[in-house]
N, C-alpha and C positions, 0 to 999 in steps of 0.2 A: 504493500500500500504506500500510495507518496502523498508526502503530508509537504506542505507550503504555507509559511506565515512570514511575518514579521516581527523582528524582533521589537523590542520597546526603544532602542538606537536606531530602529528606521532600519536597518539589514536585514535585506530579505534570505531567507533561511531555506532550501526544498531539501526534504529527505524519504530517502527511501528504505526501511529497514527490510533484512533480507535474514529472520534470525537463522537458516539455516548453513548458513556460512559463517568462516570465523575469520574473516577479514574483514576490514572497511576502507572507502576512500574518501580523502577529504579533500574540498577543492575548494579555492579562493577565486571567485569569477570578477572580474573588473571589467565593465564596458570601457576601454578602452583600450584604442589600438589605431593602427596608421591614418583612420580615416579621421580621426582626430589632432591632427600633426601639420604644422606648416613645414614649408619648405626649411627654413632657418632649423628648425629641431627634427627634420626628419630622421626618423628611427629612435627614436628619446623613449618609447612605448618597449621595445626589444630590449634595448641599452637597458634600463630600469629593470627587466625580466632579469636580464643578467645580473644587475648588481643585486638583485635581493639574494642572490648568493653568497653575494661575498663578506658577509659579516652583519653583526649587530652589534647592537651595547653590551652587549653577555655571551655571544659566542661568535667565534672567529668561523672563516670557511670552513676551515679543517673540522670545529665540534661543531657545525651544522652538519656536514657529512658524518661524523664519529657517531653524533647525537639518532641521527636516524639508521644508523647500521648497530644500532644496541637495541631499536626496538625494532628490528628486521624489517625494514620501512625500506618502501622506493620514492622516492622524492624528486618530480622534474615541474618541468613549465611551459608552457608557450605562447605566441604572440602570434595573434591574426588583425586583418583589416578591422574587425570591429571590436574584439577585447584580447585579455589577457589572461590567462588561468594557472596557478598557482598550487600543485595537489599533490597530495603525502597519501600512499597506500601502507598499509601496516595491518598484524594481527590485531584482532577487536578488542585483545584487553589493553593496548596501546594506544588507546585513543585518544586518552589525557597529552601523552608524549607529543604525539601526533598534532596535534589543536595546539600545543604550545609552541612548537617548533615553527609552525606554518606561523601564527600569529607574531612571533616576533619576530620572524624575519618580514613579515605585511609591515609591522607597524615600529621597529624598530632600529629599520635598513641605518648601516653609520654612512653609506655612502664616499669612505674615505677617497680620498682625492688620489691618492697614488696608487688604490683600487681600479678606482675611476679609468689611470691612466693605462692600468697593464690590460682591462674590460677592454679599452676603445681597442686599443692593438691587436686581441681575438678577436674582437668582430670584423675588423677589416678583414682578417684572414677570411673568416666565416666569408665576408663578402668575395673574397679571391676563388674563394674554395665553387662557389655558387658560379662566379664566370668561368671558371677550369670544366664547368658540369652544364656544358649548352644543351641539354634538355632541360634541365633546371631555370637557365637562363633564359628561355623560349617561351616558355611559361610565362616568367617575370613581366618579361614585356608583352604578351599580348593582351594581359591582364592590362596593360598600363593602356597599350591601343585602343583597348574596346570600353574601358572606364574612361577614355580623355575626357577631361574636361570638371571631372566627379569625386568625391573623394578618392574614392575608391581604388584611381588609380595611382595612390602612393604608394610606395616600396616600403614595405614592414621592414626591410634590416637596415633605411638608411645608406649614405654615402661619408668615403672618408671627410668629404667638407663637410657636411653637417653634424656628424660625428664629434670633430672637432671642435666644435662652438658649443656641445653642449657641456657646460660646467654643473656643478653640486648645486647652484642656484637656481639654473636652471631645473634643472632634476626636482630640487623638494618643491618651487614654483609647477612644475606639471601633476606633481602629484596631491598637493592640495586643491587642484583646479580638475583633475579627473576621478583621484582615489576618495572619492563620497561614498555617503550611506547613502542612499540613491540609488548607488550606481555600483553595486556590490550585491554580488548571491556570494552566497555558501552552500555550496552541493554535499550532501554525502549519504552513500550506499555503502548497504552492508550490513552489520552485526553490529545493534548501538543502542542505546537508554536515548528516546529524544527529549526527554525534558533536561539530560544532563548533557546533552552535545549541546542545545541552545543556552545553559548554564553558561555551557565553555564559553562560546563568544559574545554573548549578552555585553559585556562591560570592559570586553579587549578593545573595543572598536567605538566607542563613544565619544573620543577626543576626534576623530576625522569630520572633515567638514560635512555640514548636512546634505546639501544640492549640489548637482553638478550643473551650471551655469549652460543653458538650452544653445544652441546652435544651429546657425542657417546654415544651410551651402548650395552656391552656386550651383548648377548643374548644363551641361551643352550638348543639345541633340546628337544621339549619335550617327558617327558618319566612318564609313572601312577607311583605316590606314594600314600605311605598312611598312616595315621595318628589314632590310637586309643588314647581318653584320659579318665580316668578313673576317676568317677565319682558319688557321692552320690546324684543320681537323681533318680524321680521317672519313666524315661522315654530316650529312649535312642534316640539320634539323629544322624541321617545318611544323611550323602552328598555327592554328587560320581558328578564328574566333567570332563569336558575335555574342550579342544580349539576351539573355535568357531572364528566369523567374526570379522573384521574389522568396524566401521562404513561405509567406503565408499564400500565394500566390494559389488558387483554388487547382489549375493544371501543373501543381506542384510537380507531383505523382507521378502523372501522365509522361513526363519533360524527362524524369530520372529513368524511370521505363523504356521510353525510345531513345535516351542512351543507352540503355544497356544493350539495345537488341541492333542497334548501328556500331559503335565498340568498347562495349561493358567486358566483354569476354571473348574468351579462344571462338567461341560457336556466331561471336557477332558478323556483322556484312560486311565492315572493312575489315575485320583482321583478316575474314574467307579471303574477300576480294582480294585486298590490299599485300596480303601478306603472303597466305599459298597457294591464292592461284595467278597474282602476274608475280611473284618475290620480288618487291619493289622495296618491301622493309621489312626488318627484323622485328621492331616494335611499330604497332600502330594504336590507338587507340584512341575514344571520344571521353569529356568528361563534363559534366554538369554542375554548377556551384550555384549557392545562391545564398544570401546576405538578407539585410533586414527588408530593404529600399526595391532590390533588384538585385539581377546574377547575369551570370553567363555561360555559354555551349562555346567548349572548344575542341578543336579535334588534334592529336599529334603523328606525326612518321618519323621516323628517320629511315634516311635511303642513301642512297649512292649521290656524288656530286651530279653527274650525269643525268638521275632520275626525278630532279625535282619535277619536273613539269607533268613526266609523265604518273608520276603520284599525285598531283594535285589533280590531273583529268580522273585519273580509277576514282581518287574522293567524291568528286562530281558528277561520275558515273552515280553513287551510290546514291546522291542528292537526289537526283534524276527519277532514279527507280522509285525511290522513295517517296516523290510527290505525286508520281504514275501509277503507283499499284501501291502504295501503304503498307501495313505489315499483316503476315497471316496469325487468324489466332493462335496455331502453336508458338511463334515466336512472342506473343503477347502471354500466355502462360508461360514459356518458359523462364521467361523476364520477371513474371510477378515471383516464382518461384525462388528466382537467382536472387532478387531484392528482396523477399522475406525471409532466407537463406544468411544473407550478409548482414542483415538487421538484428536479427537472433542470436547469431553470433556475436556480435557485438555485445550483445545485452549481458552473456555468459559470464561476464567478470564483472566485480564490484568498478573499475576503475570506468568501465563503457558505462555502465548506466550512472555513475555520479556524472560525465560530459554529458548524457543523453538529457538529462534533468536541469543539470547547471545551465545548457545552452541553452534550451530552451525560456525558461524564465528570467534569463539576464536579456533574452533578445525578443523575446513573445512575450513574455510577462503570461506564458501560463505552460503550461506542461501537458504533454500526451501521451496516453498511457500505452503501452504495447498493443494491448488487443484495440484502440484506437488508431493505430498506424499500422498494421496487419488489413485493417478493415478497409482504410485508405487505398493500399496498395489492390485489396484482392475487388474493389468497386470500380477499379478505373476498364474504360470500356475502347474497344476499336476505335469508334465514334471520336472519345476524347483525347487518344493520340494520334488519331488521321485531323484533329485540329489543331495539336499542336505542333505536327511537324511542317506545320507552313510557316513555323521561323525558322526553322532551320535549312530546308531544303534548295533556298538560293545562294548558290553560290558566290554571285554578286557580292552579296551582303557581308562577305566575310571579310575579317581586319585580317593581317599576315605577316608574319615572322619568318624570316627565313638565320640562319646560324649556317654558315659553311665556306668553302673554301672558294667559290665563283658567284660572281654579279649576276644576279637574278632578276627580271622587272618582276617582279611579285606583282603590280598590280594590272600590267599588262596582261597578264596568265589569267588574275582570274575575274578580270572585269571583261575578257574579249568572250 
């Protein structure tokens, strides 16, 4: 059963107790993340992930990591466009250890300055590491292509200039202006007493500011661009993107489904196509995102130098079909199958269902229970994915990336 309240600090609280398991996971959710970032502090939201590692007023990196390998705890973090999540897994009688450890590095970060300096230095590498990995990189930007204009198309990890400029005053200045009771869940699943998990953080969290100060943003119609970068690879990589859903978006569903059944998996129509019957790539595949506001559909290959052009027709072959003859119901079961499948799985471990809970109510502000998203997936009909592959199936429409070793008109190719 998931219980959701508010604390009396205005922290919103969703838990899910699982007593037949002897774990729990415990997660610090923060709305905030890149799409909240100017150019000047871009990656300040990542940077900040990192440094809550690096020490407090009471314990150094080292007995933050000592601290959580005594109570057989995994302790990581991450940073997306829209927040930032904070979570300690551990056995269930460690939950006190657990809520402490997480809480004072939330609210106690020392932020030292020569922390600060050796942080900024891994991250660059982080960022080297991410251009050395042009699939990774192909990504990046066509995220950045098809949000122009939006927030959305900010870069979570930051650049060395921005990087550079952000100081310790900066830093405690973003987190008084982002890290609100507001703008805070606490997720956690598992094996747990809740009137004493919301004990734990009732009165950790009452000095942080109340409200998170509301926010306009610009936004500009979207229009296909596109990106060549050149490249001493042995392999060129191509990403072609456009706009898709919304999370709350009603053809949510519908949109994840006809990815999966264009290239979710080995049995999809481009990896068939694409992959073993012209061998045009080794890896191909489509993927679907989507955020509070809006999302997007992209598709990726990698191929030969030589093959760009003719991987981007097999693609548009597949576009083609797809608006000509739609999909058959086995591959619309097979799909619901594959996606209630990867869903279930997920749920298996205390750490999937404290994200499944946390994201939702830090970004919906309500929670869905399993047998409500099973019911989601298994109601979606022919009908509602023959309407929504009509964003997807023009080619035209698509933004484009190319990574490799030869000058490509990318827009030539797929605007003729």
């Amino acid at each position: 059963m998931i219980i959701n309240k508010t604390l009396n600090c205005g922290v919103r609280i969703v838990m899910e107790e699982i007593p037949y398991v002897k774990s729990v996971s415990v997660g610090i959710w923060v709305r905030a993340g890149s799409v909240d970032e100017t150019p000047k502090n871009s990656g300040i939201s990542h940077y900040i992930e990192h440094m809550l590692f690096k020490g407090t007023e009471t314990r150094s990196a080292k007995k933050i990591a000592a601290d959580v390998d005594k109570i057989g705890g995994q302790i990581n973090a991450f940073t997306g466009k829209e927040a930032t999540c904070y979570y300690l897994k551990t056995l269930a009688a460690n939950i006190d250890q657990a809520a402490d450890i997480l809480i004072d590095m939330f609210v106690n970060s020392k932020f030292d300055e020569e922390e600060m300096d050796k942080e900024r230095r891994v991250i660059c590498e982080e960022i080297k590491m991410i251009e050395d990995s042009p699939e990774d990189d192909a990504h990046d930007i066509i995220s950045e292509l098809v949000f122009k204009g939006n927030p959305l198309s900010k870069s979570i990890i930051g650049t060395p200039k921005s990087l550079s400029g952000i100081t310790r005053k900066t830093i405690k200045k973003y987190i008084d202006e982002e890290y609100t009771r507001d703008n805070i869940v606490v997720s956690i699943s598992g094996s747990f007493d809740q009137q004493h998990v919301c004990d734990l953080f009732e009165s950790k969290l009452c000095h942080l500011n109340e409200n998170k100060t509301t926010k306009s943003y610009d936004t500009t119609a979207y229009q296909p661009s596109y990106k060549v970068k050149i490249k001493d690879i042995e392999q060129s990589h191509l990403c072609l993107g456009l706009k898709g859903l919304a999370l709350e978006d009603e053809r949510y569903y519908s949109l994840f489904l006809l990815n999966n059944i264009m290239g979710g998996s080995m049995s999809s129509r481009l990896f068939q196509n694409i992959r073993e019957e012209k061998g045009l790539a080794y890896s191909v595949y489509s993927m679907a995102s989507s955020f509070s506001h809006t999302g997007y559909f992209n598709i990726y290959a990698g191929v030969s130098h030589d093959k760009v052009k003719d991987a981007i027709l097999g693609i548009q072959d597949e576009l083609k079909l797809l608006k000509a003859h739609g999909i058959t119901q086995d591959e619309l079961e097979t799909a619901k199958e594959q996606m209630k499948g990867s869903y279930i799985f997920s749920l298996e471990n205390v750490n999937g269902r404290m994200f499944s809970i946390g994201k939702n109510m830090l970004l919906l502000n309500k929670i869905y229970t399993p047998e409500q998203v099973l019911a989601s997936i298994d109601g979606v009909t022919m009908e509602a994915v023959t309407e929504v592959s009509e964003l997807i199936t023009d080619i035209h429409n698509y933004s484009g990336v190319l990574i490799g070793r030869n000058k490509v008109d990318l827009k030539k190719i797929l605007q003729s």
